[in-house]
NUTIVO-13302 format. One record per residue (C-alpha): x, y, z. Coordinates in pm, whole numbers, padded with zeros to 5 digits, always signed. Layout:
BEGIN
XYZ...
END
This chain:
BEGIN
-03308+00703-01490-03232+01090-01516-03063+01063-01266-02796+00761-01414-02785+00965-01700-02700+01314-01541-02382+01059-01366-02292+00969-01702-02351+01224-01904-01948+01253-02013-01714+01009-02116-01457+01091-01836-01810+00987-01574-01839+00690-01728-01504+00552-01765-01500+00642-01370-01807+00445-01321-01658+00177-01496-01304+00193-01331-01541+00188-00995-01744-00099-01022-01474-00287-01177-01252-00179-00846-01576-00237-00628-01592-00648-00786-01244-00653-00724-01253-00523-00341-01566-00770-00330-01373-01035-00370-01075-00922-00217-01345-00938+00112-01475-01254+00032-01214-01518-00040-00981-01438+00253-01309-01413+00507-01339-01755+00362-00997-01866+00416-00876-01725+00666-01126-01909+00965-01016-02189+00753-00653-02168+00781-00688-02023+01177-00888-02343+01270-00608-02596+01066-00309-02433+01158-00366-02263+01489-00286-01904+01618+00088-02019+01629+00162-02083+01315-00075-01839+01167+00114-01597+01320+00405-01731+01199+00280-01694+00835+00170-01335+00923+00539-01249+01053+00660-01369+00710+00453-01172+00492+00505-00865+00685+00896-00897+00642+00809-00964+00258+00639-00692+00250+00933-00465+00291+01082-00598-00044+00757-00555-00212+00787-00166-00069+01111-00164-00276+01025-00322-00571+00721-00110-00641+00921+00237-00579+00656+00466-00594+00582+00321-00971+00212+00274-00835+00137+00607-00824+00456+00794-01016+00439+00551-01328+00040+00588-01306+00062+00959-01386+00323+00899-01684+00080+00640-01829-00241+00812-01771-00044+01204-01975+00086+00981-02233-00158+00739-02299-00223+00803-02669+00117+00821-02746+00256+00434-02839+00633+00500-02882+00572+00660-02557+00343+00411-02370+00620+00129-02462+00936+00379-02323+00751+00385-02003+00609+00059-01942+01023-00060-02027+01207+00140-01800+00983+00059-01493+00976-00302-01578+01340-00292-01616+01409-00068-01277+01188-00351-01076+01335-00662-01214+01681-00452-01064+01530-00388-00763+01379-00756-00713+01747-00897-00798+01856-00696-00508+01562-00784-00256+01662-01142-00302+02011-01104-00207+01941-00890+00107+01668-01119+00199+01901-01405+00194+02169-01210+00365+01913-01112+00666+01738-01496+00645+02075-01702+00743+02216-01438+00930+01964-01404+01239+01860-01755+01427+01438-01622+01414+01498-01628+01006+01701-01917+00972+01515-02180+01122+01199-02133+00915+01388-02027+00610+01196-02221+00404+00877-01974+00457+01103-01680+00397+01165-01793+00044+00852-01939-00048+00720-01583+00041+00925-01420-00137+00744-01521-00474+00479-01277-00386+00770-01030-00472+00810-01194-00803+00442-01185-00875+00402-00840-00790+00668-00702-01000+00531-00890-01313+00188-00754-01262+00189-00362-01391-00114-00262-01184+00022+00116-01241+00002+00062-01639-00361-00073-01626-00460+00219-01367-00264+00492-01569-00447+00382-01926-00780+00316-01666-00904+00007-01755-00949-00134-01422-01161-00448-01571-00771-00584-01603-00672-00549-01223-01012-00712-01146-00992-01024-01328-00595-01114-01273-00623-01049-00938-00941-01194-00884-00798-01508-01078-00431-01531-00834-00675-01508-00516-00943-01792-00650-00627-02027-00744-00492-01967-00357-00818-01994-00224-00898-02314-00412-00567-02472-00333-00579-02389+00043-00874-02614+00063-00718-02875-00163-00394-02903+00000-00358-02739+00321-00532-02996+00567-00351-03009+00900-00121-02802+01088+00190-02926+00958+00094-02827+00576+00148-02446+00683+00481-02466+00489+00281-02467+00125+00012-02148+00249+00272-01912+00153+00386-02103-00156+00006-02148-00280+00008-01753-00257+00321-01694-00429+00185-01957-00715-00126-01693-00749+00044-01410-00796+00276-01537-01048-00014-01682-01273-00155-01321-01277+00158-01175-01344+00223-01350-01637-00147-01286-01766-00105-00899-01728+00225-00900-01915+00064-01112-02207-00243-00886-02186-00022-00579-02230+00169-00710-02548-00170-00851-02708-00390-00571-02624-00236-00244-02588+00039-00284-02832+00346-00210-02630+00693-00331-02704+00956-00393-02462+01245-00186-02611+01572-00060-02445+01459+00285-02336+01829+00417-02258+01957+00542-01989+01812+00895-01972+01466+00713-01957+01539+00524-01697+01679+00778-01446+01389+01004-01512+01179+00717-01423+01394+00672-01096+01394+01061-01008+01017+01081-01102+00946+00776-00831+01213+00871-00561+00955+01063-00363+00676+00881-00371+00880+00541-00307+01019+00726-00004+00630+00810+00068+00521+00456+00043+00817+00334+00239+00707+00548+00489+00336+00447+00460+00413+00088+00470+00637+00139+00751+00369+00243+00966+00161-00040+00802+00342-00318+00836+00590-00206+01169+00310-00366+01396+00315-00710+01317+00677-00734+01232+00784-00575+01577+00515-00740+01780+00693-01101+01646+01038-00969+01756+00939-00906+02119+00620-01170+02190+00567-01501+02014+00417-01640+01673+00069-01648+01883+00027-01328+02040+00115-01233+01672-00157-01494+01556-00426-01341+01759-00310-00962+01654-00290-01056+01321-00671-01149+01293-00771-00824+01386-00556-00648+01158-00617-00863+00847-01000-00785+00893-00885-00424+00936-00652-00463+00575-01001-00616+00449-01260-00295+00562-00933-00032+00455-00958-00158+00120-01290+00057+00085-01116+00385+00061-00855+00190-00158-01147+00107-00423-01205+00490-00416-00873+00588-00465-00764+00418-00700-01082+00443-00943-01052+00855-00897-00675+00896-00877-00620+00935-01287-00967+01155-01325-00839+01403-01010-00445+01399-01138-00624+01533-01532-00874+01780-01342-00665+01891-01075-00653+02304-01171-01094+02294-01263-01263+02498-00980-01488+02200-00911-01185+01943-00737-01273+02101-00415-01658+02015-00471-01542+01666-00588-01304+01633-00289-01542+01719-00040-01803+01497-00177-01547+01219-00194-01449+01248+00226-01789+01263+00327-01895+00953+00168-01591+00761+00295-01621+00893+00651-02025+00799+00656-01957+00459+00513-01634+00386+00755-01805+00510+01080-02095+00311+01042-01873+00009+01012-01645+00067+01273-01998+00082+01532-02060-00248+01369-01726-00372+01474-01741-00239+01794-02113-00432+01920-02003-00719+01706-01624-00805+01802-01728-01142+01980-01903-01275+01718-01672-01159+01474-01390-01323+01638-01589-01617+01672-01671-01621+01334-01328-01599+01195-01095-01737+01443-01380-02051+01574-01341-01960+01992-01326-01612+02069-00972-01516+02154-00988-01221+02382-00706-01039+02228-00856-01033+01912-01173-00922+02040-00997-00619+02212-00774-00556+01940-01071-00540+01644-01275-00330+01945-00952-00070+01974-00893-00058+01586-01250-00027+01480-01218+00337+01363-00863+00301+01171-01028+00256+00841-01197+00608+00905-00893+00783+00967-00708+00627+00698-01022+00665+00433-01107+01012+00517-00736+01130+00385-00787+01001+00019-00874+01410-00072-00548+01513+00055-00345+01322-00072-00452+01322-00386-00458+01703-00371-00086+01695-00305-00009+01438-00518-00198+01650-00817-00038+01928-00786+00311+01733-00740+00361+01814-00429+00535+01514-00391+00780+01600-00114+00534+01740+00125+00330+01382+00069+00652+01236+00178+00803+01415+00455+00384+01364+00609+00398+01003+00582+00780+00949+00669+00715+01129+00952+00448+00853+01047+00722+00620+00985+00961+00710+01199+00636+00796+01468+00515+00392+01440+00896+00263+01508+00910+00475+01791+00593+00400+01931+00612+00061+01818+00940+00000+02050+00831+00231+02321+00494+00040+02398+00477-00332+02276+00794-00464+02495+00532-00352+02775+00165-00406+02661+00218-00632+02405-00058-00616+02090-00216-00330+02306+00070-00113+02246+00031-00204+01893-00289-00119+01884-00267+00270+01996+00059+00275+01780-00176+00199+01497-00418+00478+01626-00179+00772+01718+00022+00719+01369-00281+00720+01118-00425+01013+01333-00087+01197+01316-00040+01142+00916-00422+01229+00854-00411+01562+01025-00039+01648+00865-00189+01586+00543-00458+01778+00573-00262+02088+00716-00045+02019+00369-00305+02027+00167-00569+02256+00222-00539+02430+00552-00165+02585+00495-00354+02676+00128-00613+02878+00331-00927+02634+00125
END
């Protein structure tokens, strides 16, 4: 007991207890409903077409990457300074809503322009746009205003409540292989139910008002994000290249089978995430106290215990993993969960760094690391996978998160002599 009360002996302690365990249910579930869907919808639909579903929401994703510009983490800093100040709070939570309604007009139109102008798109256009409400979903939902005012109970039950609606409704109405059309659809449907909730919460709970905030307050917004949405481009570049490349030069089954592995690997990464996300507006306030470095290092350690252990898990247990998920045991997904094992460490173990950078606004140097890695995964990406397929993908995974984790680092503490 002493010891619970020496963690929460402040009020900033607590509410970062209570922004972690509300992160931590979140995550929980966020491992449990797709592990329970996703043998589901392999077994229905087949590697083919699971693939297929993959490829989609990896293009998607790209419009997603636009929509958000940076607001995640830029608009989270804004919120979390200005939090007792209403007038404020509502000048904010305008402008960004306004810039990403903008941005998600335009995502539209260049996704129909790319859908009907390539044969690949066009002939399952029909998944394209039913993915596409994800985008719609997402830029309802103002995860940054939640995270920025920290009250992380919000995220937790809206997004728990979009993933049990899809994960109820896969079972309900996806029941043989040609029903794959409505898994993306289902999705979209979840996210838009959540994003509506958030927006009511705001209005009804926090007070804000959706005002014209002029246009001074809205290119501040858009010069405040610019780096970190050129960041997170890169980031989600490097993310998201694999599967999207792999599609253009193999088949919606080789994808299928890669895509196993890598959702599991989304799944374990979204450890760190929890971390991240429940420190990020404690170490932006506290970034100057002579303690960060003490909280920092405390912080990697506990990622890079937790992570390794898993990815030895992964490694003795890739057949019946693969078995478990995918019901026969798919070699390439056994070697590609065996190769990626240790991703989540090397991703996890930079949450210090950037975070340091970040804190100090050292926004540029976070981007020019992680577009870097960008440019890197393309490269690598079209270099190796025309030869060795999902293996290629594989070390292109590997070699980028290693490069960006070791930049980062050099960024943020080594170059600064701590």
């Amino acid at each position: 007991m002493s010891v619970v009360k020496n963690l929460l002996n402040s009020e900033d302690k607590k509410r970062l207890f209570s922004n972690f365990m509300s992160l931590s249910v979140l995550q929980g579930a966020n491992y449990i409903l797709p592990l329970i869907t996703l043998p589901y919808l392999v077994r229905v639909l087949g590697p083919e077409k699971f693939g297929l579903i993959a490829f989609a929401q990896a293009f998607i994703a790209y419009f997603n990457i636009l929509t958000d510009y940076g607001f995640n983490l830029s608009a989270t800093r804004e919120i979390s300074i200005y939090r007792d100040d209403k007038e404020k709070i509502s000048e904010i939570f305008s402008s960004v809503m306004i810039i990403k309604l903008a941005l998600m007009t335009l995502s539209f139109i260049i996704m129909t322009i790319i859908v009907f102008s390539f044969e690949k798109f066009r002939k399952d256009w029909l998944i394209y746009y039913f993915t596409f409400g994800m985008v719609l979903g997402q830029t309802m939902f103002p995860v940054w205003f939640f995270q920025g005012m920290e009250r992380m109970k919000y995220i937790t039950i809206l997004n728990i409540t979009a993933r049990l609606i899809f994960t109820i409704s896969i079972f309900v109405f996806i029941r043989q292989m040609s029903d794959y059309i409505y898994v993306p659809l289902l999705n979209s449907i979840g996210f838009c139910v959540a994003g509506v909730m958030a927006v009511s919460i705001i209005y009804r709970d926090f007070n804000v008002n959706f005002i014209y905030p002029g246009i001074k307050a809205l290119k501040y917004q858009l010069k405040e994000g610019w780096n970190i949405f050129l960041s997170t481009a890169g980031i989600n570049m490097y993310k998201r290249n694999s599967i999207l490349i792999l599609g253009i030069f193999t088949n919606d089954t080789i994808v299928g089978y890669f895509s196993i592995a890598k959702k599991l690997m989304d799944i374990i990464n979204s450890l760190a995430s929890v971390v991240s996300q429940s420190i990020y507006p404690y170490t932006m306030r506290n970034i100057s106290s002579p303690s960060i470095n003490n909280f920092f290092k405390k912080i990697g350690v506990g990622i890079a215990l937790s992570a390794s252990t898993i990815g030895f898990i992964l490694i003795l247990s890739a057949n019946l993993v693969t078995k478990l998920l995918a019901g026969h045991i798919f070699y390439p997904t056994v070697l590609s969960i065996k190769l990626l094992a240790f991703v989540p460490l090397i991703i996890g173990i930079n949450v210090p760094a950037v975070h340091r950078l970040l804190g100090e606004k050292k926004d540029k140097l976070f981007t020019r690391a992680v577009l870097s890695g960008g440019v890197l995964d393309i490269a690598l990406n079209f270099l190796l996978v025309p030869h060795y397929s999902y293996i290629g993908s594989c070390f292109s995974v590997i070699i980028t998160e290693a490069y960006v984790t070791i930049i980062l680092y050099w960024y943020a503490f080594v170059k600064k002599g701590i």
